[in-house]
C-alpha positions as CSV (number, residue, x, y, z in Angstrom):
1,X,109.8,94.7,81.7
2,X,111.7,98.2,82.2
3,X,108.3,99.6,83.6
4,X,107.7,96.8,86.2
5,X,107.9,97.7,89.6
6,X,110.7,96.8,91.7
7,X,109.1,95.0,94.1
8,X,107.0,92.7,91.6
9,X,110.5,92.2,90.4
10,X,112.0,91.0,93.3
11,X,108.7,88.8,94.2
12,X,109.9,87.1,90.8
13,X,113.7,87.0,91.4
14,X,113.1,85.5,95.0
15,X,111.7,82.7,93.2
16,X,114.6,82.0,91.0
17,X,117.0,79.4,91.1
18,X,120.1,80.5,90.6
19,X,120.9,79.1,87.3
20,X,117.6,80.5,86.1
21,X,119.0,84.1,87.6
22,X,121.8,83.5,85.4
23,X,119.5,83.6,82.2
24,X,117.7,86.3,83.3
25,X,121.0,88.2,83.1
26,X,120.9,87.7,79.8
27,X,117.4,88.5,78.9
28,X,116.9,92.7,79.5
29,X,119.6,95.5,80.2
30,X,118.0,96.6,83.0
31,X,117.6,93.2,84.9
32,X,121.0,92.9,84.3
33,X,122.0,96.3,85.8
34,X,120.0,95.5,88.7
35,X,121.3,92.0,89.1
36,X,125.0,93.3,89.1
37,X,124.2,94.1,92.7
38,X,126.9,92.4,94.7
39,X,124.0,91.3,97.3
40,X,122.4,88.6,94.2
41,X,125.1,86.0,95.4
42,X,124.2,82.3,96.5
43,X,122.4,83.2,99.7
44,X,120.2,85.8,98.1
45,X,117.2,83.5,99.1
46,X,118.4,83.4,102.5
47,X,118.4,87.2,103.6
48,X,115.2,88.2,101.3
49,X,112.9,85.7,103.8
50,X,110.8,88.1,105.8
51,X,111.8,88.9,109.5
52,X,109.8,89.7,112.8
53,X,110.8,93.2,114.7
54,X,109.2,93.3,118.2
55,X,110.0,96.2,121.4
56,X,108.2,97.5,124.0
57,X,104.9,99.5,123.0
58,X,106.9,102.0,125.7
59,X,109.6,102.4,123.9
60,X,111.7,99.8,124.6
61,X,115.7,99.2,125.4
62,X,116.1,95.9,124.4
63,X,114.7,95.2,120.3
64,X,114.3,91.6,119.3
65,X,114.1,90.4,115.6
66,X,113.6,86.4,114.3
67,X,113.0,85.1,111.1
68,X,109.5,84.8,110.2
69,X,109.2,81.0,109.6
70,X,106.7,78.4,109.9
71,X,108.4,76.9,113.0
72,X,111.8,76.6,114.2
73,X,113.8,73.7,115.8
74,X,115.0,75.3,118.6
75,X,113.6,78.0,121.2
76,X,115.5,80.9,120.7
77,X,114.8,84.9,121.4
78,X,116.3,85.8,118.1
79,X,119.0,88.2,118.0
80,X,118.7,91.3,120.3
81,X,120.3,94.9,120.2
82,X,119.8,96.5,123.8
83,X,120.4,100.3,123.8
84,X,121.2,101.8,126.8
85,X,120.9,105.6,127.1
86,X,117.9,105.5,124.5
87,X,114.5,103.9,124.3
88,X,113.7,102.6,120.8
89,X,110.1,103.9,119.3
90,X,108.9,102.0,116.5
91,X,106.8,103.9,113.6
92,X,106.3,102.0,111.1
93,X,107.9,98.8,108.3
94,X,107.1,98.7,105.2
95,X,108.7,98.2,101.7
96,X,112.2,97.0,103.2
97,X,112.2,100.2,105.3
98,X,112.0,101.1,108.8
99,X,110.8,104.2,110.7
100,X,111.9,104.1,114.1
101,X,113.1,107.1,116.9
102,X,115.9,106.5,118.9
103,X,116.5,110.1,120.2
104,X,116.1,111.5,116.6
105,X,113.3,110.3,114.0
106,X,115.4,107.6,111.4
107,X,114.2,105.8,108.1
108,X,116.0,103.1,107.6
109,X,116.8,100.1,105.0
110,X,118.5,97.3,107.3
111,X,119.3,95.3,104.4
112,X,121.3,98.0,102.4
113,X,122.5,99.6,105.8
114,X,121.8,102.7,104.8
115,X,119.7,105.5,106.7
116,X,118.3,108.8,107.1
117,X,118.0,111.2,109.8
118,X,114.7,113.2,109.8
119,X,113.7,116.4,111.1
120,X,110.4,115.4,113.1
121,X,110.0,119.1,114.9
122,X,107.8,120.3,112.6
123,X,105.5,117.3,113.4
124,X,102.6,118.2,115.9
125,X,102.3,114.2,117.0
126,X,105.8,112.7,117.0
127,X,107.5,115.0,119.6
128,X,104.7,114.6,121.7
129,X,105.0,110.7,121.4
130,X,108.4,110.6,122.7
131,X,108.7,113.5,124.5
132,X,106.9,112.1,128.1
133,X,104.1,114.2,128.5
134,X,102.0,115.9,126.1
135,X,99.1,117.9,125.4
136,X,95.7,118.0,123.5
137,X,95.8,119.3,119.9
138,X,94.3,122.3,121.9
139,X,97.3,122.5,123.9
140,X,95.1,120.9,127.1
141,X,97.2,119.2,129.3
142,X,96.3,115.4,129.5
143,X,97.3,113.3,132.7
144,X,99.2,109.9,132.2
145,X,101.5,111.6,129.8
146,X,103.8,108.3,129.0
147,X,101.1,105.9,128.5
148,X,99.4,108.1,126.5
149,X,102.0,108.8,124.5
150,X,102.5,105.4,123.6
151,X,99.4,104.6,122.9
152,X,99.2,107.6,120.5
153,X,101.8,105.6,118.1
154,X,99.1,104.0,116.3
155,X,97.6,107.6,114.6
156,X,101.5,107.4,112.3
157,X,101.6,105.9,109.2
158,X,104.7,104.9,106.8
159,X,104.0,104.5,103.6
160,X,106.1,103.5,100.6
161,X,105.0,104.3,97.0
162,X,106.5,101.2,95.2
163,X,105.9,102.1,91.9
164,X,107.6,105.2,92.0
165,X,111.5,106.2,92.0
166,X,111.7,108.8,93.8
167,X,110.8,110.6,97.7
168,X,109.2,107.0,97.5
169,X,108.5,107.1,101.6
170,X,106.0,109.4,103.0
171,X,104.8,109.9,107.1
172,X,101.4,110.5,107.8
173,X,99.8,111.4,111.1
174,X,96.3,111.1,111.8
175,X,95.0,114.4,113.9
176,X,92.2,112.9,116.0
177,X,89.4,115.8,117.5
178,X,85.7,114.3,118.4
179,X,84.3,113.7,114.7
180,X,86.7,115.6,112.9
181,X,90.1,113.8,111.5
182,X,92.8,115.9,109.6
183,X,96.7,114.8,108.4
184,X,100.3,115.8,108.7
185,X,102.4,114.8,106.3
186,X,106.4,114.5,105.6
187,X,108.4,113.5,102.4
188,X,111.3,113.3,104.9
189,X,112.3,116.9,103.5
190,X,109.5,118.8,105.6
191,X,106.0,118.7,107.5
192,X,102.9,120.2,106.5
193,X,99.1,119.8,107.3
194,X,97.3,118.8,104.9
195,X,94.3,120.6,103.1
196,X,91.9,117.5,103.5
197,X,89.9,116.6,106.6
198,X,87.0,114.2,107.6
199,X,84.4,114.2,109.6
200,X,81.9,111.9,110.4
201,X,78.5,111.4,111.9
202,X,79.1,110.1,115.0
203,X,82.0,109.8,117.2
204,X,84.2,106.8,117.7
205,X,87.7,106.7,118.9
206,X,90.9,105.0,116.7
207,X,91.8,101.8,118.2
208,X,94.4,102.2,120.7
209,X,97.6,100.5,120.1
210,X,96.1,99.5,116.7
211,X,98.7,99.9,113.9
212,X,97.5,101.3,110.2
213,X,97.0,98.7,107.4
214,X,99.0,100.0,104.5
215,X,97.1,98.8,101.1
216,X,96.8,99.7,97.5
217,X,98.8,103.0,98.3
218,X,96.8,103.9,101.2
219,X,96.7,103.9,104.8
220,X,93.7,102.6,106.8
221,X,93.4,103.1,110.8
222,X,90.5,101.2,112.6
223,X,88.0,102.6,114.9
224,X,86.3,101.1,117.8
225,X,83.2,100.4,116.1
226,X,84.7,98.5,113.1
227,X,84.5,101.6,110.8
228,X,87.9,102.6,108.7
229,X,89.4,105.9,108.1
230,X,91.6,105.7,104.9
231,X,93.9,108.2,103.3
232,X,96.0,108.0,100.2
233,X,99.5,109.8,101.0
234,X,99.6,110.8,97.6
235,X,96.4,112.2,96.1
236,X,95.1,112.8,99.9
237,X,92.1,111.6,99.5
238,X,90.1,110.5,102.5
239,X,86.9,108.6,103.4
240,X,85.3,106.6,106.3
241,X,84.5,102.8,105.3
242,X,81.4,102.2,107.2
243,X,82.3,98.5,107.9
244,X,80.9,97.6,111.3
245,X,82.4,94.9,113.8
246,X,81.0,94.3,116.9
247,X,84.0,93.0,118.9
248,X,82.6,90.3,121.6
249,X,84.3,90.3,125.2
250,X,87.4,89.4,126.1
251,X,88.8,88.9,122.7
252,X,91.8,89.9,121.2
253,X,91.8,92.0,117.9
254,X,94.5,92.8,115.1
255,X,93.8,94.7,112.0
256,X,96.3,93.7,109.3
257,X,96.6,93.6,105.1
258,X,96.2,90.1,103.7
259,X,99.1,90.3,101.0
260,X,98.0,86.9,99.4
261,X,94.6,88.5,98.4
262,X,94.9,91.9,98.9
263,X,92.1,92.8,101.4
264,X,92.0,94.5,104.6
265,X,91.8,91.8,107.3
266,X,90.5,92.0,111.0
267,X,91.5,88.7,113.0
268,X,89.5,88.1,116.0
269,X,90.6,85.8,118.7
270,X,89.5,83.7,121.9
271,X,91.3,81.7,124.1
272,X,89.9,78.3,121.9
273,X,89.4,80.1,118.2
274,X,90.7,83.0,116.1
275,X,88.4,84.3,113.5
276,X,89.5,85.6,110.0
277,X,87.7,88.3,108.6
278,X,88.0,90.3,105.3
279,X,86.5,93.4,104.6
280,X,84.2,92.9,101.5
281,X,82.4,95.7,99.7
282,X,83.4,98.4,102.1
283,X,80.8,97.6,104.6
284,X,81.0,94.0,105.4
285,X,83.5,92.2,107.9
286,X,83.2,88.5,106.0
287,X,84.3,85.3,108.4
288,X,85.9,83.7,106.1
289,X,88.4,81.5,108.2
290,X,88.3,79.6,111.9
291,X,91.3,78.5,113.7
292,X,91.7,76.4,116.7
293,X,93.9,78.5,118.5
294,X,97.3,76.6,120.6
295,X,96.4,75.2,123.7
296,X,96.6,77.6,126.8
297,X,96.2,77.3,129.9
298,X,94.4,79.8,132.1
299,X,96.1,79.0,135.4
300,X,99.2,79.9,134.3
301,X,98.7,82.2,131.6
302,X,99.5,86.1,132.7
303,X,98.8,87.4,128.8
304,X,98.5,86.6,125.1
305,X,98.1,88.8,122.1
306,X,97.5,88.1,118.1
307,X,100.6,90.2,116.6
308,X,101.2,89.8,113.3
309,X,99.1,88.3,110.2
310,X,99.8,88.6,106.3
311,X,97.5,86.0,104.7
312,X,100.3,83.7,104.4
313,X,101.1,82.9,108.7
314,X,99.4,84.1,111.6
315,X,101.3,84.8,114.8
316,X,100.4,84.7,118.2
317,X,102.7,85.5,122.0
318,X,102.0,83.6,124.7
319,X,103.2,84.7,127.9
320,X,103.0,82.7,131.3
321,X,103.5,83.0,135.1
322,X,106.5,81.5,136.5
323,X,110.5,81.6,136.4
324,X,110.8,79.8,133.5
325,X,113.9,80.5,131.1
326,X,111.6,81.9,128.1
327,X,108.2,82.4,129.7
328,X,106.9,84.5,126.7
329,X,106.5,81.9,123.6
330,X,106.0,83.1,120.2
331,X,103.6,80.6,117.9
332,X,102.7,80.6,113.8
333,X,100.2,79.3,112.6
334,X,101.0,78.5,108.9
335,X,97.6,78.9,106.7
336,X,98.7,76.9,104.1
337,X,99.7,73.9,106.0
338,X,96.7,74.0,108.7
339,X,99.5,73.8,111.4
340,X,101.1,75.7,114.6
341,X,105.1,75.9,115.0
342,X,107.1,77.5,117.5
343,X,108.9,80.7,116.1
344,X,110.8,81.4,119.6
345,X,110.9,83.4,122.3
346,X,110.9,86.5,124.6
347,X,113.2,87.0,127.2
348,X,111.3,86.2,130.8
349,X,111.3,90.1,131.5
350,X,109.4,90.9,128.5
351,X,106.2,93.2,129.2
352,X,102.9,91.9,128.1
353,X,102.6,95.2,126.0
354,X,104.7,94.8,123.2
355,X,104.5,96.2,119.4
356,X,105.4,93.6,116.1
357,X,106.7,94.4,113.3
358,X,106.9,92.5,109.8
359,X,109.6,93.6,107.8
360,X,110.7,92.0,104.3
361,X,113.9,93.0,102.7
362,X,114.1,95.1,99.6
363,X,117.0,97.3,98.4
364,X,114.3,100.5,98.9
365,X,117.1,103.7,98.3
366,X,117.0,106.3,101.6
367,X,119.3,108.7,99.5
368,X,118.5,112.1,100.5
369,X,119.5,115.9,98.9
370,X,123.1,117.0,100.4
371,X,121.4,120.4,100.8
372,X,119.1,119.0,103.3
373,X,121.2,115.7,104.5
374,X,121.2,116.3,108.8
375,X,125.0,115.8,110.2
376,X,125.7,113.6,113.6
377,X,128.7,113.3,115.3
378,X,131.1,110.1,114.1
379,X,130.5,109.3,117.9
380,X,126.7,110.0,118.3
381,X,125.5,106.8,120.3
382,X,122.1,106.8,118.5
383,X,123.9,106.1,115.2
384,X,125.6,103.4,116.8
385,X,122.2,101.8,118.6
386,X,120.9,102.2,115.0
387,X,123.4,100.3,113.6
388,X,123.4,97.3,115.9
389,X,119.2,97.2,114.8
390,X,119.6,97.0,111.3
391,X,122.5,94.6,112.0
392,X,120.0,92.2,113.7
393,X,119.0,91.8,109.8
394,X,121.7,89.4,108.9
395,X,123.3,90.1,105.1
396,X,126.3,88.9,105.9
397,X,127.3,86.2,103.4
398,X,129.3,83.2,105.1
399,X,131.5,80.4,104.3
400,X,129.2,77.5,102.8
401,X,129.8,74.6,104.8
402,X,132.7,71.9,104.0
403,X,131.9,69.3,101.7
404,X,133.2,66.8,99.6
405,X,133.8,67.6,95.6
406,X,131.3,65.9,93.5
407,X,134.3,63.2,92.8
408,X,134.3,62.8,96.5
409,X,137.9,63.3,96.8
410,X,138.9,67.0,98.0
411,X,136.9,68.6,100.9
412,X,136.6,71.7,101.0
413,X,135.3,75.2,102.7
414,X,134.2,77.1,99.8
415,X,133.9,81.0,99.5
416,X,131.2,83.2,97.4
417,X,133.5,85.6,94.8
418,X,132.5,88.7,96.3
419,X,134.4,88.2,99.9
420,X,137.4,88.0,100.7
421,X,138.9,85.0,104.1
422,X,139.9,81.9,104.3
423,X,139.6,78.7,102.1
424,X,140.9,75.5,103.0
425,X,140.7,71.8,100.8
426,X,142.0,68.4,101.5
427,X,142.1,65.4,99.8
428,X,142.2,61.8,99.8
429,X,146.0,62.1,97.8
430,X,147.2,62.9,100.8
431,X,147.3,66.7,100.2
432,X,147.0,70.2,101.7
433,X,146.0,73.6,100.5
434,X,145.2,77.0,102.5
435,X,145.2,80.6,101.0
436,X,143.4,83.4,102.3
437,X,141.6,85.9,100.8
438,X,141.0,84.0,97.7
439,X,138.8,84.4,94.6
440,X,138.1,88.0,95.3
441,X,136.4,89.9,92.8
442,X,140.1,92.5,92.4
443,X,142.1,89.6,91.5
444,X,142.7,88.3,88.1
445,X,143.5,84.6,87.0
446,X,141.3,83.1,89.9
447,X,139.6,80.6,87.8
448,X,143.1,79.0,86.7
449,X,144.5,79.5,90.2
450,X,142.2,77.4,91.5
451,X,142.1,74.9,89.0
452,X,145.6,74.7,89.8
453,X,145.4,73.8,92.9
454,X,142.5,71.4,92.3
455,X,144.9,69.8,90.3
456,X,147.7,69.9,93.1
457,X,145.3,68.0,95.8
458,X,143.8,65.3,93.1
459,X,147.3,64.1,92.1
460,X,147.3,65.3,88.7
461,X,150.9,67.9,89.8
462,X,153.3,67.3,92.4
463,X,155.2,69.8,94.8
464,X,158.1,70.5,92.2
465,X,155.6,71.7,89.1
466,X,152.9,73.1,91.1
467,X,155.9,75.4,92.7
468,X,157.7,76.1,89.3
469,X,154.5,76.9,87.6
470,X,152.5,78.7,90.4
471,X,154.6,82.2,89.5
472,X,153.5,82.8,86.2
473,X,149.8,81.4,87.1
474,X,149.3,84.1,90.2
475,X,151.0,87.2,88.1
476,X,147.7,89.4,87.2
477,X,146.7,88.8,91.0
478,X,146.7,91.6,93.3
479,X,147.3,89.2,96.4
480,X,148.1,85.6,96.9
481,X,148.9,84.0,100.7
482,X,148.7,80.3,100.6
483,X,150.6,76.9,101.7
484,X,150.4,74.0,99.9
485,X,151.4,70.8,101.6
486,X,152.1,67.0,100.7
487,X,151.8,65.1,103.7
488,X,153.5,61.7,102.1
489,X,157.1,63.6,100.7
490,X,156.8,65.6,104.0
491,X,156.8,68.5,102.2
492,X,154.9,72.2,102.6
493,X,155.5,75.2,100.4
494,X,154.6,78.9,101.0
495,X,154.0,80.9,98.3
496,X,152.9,85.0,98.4
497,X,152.1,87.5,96.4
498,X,151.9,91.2,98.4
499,X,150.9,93.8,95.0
500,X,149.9,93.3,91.6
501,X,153.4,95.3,90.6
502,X,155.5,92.5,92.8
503,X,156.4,88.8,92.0
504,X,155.4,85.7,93.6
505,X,157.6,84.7,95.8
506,X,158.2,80.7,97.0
507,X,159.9,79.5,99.8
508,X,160.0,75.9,101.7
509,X,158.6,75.8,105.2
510,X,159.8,73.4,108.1
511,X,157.7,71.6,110.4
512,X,156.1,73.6,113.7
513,X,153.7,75.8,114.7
514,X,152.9,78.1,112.0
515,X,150.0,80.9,111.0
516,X,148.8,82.2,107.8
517,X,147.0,85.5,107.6
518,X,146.6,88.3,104.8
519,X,149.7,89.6,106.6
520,X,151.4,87.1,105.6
521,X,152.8,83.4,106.9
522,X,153.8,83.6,110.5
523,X,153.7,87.4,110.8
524,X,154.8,89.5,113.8
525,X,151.4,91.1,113.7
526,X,149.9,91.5,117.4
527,X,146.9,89.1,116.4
528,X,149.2,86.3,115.1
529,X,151.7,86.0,118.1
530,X,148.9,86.0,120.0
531,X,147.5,82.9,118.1
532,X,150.8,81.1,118.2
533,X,150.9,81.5,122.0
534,X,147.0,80.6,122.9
535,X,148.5,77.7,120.7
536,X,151.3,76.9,122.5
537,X,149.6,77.1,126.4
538,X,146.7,75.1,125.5
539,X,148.2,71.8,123.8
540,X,151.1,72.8,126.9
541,X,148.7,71.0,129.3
542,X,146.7,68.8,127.6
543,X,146.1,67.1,124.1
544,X,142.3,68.1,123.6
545,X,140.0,66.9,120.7
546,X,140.0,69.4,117.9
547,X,136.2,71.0,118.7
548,X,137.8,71.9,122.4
549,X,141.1,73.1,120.7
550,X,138.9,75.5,118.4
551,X,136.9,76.4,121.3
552,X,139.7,77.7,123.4
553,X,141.8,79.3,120.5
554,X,139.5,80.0,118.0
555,X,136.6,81.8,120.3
556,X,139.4,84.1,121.7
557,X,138.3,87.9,122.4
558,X,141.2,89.5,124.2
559,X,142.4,92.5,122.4
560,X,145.6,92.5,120.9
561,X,145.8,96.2,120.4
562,X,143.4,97.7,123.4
563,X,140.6,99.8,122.0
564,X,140.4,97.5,118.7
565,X,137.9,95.2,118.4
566,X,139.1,93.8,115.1
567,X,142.4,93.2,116.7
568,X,141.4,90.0,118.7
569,X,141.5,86.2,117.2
570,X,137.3,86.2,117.2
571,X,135.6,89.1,115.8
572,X,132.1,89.3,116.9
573,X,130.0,90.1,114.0
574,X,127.5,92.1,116.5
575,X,130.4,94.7,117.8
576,X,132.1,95.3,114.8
577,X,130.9,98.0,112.0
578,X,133.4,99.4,109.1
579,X,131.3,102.7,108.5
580,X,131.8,105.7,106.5
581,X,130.4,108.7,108.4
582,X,129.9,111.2,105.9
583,X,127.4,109.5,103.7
584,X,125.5,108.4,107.1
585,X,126.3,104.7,105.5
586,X,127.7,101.2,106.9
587,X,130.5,100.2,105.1
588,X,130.1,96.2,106.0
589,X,129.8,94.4,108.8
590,X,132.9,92.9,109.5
591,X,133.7,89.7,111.5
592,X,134.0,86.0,112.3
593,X,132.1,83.6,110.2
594,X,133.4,80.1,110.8
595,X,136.3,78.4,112.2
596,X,137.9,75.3,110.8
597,X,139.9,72.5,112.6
598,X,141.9,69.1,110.4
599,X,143.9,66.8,112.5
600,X,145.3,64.7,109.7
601,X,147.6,61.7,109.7
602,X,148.9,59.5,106.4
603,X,145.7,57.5,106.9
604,X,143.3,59.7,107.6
605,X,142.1,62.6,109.8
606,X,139.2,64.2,111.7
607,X,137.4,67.5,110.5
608,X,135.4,69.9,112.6
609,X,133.5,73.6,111.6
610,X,131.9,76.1,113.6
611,X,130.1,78.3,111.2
612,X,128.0,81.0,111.2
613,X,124.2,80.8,109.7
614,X,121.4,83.7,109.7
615,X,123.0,85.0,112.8
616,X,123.1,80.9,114.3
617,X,126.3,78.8,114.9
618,X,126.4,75.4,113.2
619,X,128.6,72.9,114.3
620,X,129.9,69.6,112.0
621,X,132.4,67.1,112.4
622,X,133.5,63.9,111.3
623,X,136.6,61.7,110.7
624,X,137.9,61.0,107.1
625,X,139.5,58.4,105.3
626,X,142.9,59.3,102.9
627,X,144.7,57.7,100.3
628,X,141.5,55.7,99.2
């Protein structure tokens, strides 16, 4: 089990439930080790589910990214990062990482957040790529230098050695002259050409705008007459496949890895069908699947293009003529089912020419030696338009929505141990409870704390002992900020905790308007006047139902310190990064996940939440019965 590689491993874990995960803990030193990683929490399965990157084959200002799922129930563009002063160049996915320029060459895990900056000057096809114009390996000038360019993307390869623990990423770029192919390659470290070449017998150009398949450890570019040139980044070997596909007019063509069955896989497709072929033997282009393509229709149709396929879904854009909101549809096709879904959209100004992406999550290291580690400035904008792209890979763990307790008596908004915010619980007794940052992995006791308070809202402990006893129960904390409240004796109780090295301190509290932060229970703090008083002006001129009420205070981004985004009542999760400059790492995105409303009487009360899930807002309400 210690020798298996880590991404057989995570195929397995992914599949875990996570009681079963729990047993696992217990089974091998080393799964344990690599299951203490904070990131193994309850929504583990959510963030390891495999995501779609697409941008302009131009390089593009504007990157999109949606989860890759058999269909969606809504038509959304996914989440976007637009960048400014930079166009985006994607290289290459694979193995959790990214290879993308965005004024300087990066590899990138957006999972883990963490980065490096490469040195790409020593590359003889990269600078010319992005640099506008270039010239022939000859140093000819070629007219059209941007387009090109582009189209020149395809001949670099990314490769990840998965079974390997270190320098596991290599970039390899395919030298094109006539019949004669040769290779640059980097380790991240350095370039170099390398010592093997190929030629073959007849001349026959890569296939423009045709990525590399990356398969059994080696990459594979396609040429126009269905023939393969392969090289393994690591031994670097190279031959020519002398598969032969004669591509029929008018069709579109993607050459892609099947990961199901491991075979290199060309999908053909018409306006009606989209063939399936897998290379068998070396030589042979095998049909072994026909699909009815979606329905299109040609008077309105200005483009359409097969993007992505790993055995599993096949994925296709649409675009049409018109004004319509999202003119450019993206559709699956899910080859298990036998069935097309919507995945989402395009923005209406999308060009026709656009590059995709597959990229599935893995905790892939991008560590690189201090002696060669590249320094930026803690204000270079191409750190921060790298940021906001791996951020459009959502890891941030929210607030599971409210639900009732499996006695069906307390409801409750309850937090996974590793964060820190906000935790709220009702119940039918007639009872109260908020505290903020609970349950935190620093603080000790948190297992009887909450029982406690379970206890409080059930019944079981009334205002007097819960107070008397709640000192000695929160004393190994490091922090405590919470108000319990019984609504029938009228009655609410503060209780705090600043340091581990300080007592808990517990005071009454009279009826108003109050707030409750990790400052503290209606603190002077900027942020919390500024609540009271959003507070105070709306319910001034009307009584609104409590969705409105957490619209207009809850949603509010004035800054209450100018120049501080995390000053302001909402923190959007997009604009805000905690990151640590000198290790080139972010820190944790930091932000807004939900927003709770109660409006409760003796009899009952209404409940609404707006919370935050894979980068979507939910919304739930509903009215509740008490003292049942």
């Amino acid at each position: 089990m210690n020798d298996l590689p880590l991404h057989l491993l995570d195929e397995i874990l992914f599949r875990l439930e996570p009681k079963s995960m729990a047993m696992m803990r217990c089974t091998n030193k080393s799964i344990k080790s690599y299951l203490s990683d904070p990131r193994f929490g309850p929504q583990y399965p959510s963030w390891v589910r495999s995501s779609l990157f697409n941008v302009s084959s131009y390089g593009g200002g504007y990157v999109y990214c949606q989860p890759l799922v058999s269909s969606c129930d809504y038509m959304s563009p996914g989440n976007g990062a637009e960048l400014i002063s930079e166009l985006c160049y994607f290289f290459g996915s694979c193995s959790g990482l990214l290879l993308l320029y965005i004024g300087c060459l990066f590899v990138a895990n957006p999972l883990t957040k963490r980065f490096r900056i490469l040195d790409h000057s020593g590359s003889k096809l990269i600078p010319k790529i992005v640099g506008g114009e270039i010239k022939s390996f000859n140093d000819a000038n070629i007219p059209g230098s941007n387009v090109y360019c582009t189209e020149r993307a395809m001949c670099v390869g990314f490769a990840v050695n998965r079974n390997r623990t270190t320098k596991r990423f290599k970039i390899v770029c395919i030298l094109e002259m006539e019949t004669v192919y040769g290779f640059e390659i980097s380790d991240g470290d350095s370039w170099r050409l390398s010592e093997t070449t190929i030629t073959t017998s007849s001349k026959s150009d890569l296939t423009t705008r045709m990525k590399p398949a990356y398969l059994d450890n080696t990459l594979h570019w396609l040429r126009n007459d269905g023939s393969i040139i392969s090289f393994n980044p690591e031994t670097e070997q190279a031959c020519l496949i002398p598969s032969i596909f004669h591509r029929e007019p008018d069709t579109k063509l993607l050459f892609a890895e099947s990961v199901k069955i491991n075979r290199l896989t060309l999908i053909s497709g018409t306006i009606e069908t989209i063939s399936v072929y897998t290379l068998v033997g070396n030589h042979k282009w095998a049909l072994t699947r026909r699909i009815k393509n979606i329905s299109i229709e040609e008077n309105t149709l200005e483009c359409w293009n097969i993007v992505a396929y790993d055995g599993k879904c096949l994925v296709v854009r649409v675009k049409k003529r018109g004004l319509e909101s999202f003119e450019s549809v993206i559709h699956v096709y899910d080859m298990e089912a036998n069935s097309w879904g919507v995945l989402g959209s395009t923005t209406s100004w999308a060009s026709c020419v656009r590059d995709f992406y597959k990229f599935t999550p893995s905790l892939f290291s991008v560590e690189e030696d201090e002696q060669q580690k590249v320094l930026v400035a803690s204000n270079d904008q191409r750190i921060s338009y790298l940021i906001a792209i791996m951020g459009l890979i959502d890891t941030t763990k929210v607030t599971k929505k409210a639900t009732w307790d499996e006695s069906n008596t307390i409801l409750g908004s309850w937090f996974d141990k590793s964060l820190t915010g906000t935790w709220f619980g009702v119940s039918k007794s007639r009872r109260i409870a908020f505290m903020v940052e609970p349950l935190t992995q620093q603080n000790g006791g948190d297992d009887e704390l909450l029982e406690y308070i379970t206890r409080f809202l059930k019944g079981a402990i009334d205002l007097h002992q819960f107070s008397s006893n709640v000192v000695d129960i929160c004393k190994n904390r490091e922090s405590t900020n919470a108000v319990v409240v019984d609504l029938g004796l009228k009655w609410m109780v503060y209780f705090q905790k600043e340091a581990s090295s300080v007592p808990v301190s517990v005071k009454d509290v009279g009826h108003g308007v109050h707030t409750l932060s990790d400052t503290g229970l209606d603190s002077e703090s900027p942020k919390d006047v500024r609540l009271r008083d959003r507070y105070h002006d709306v319910i001034a001129e009307s009584e609104p139902p409590i969705n409105v009420l957490v619209q207009e205070i809850m949603t509010d981004l004035v800054e209450t310190e100018q120049g501080d985004k995390e000053s302001s009542v909402f923190i959007d999760l997009t604009s805000t990064t905690r990151f640590q400059m000198d290790s080139c790492t972010e820190l944790e995105r930091y932000g807004t996940t939900s927003s709770t409303a109660l409006e409760v009487q003796l009899s009952g009360g209404q409940f609404y939440q707006k919370f935050l899930v894979n980068g979507q807002w939910k919304e739930d309400g509903f009215p509740f019965s008490m003292g049942q």
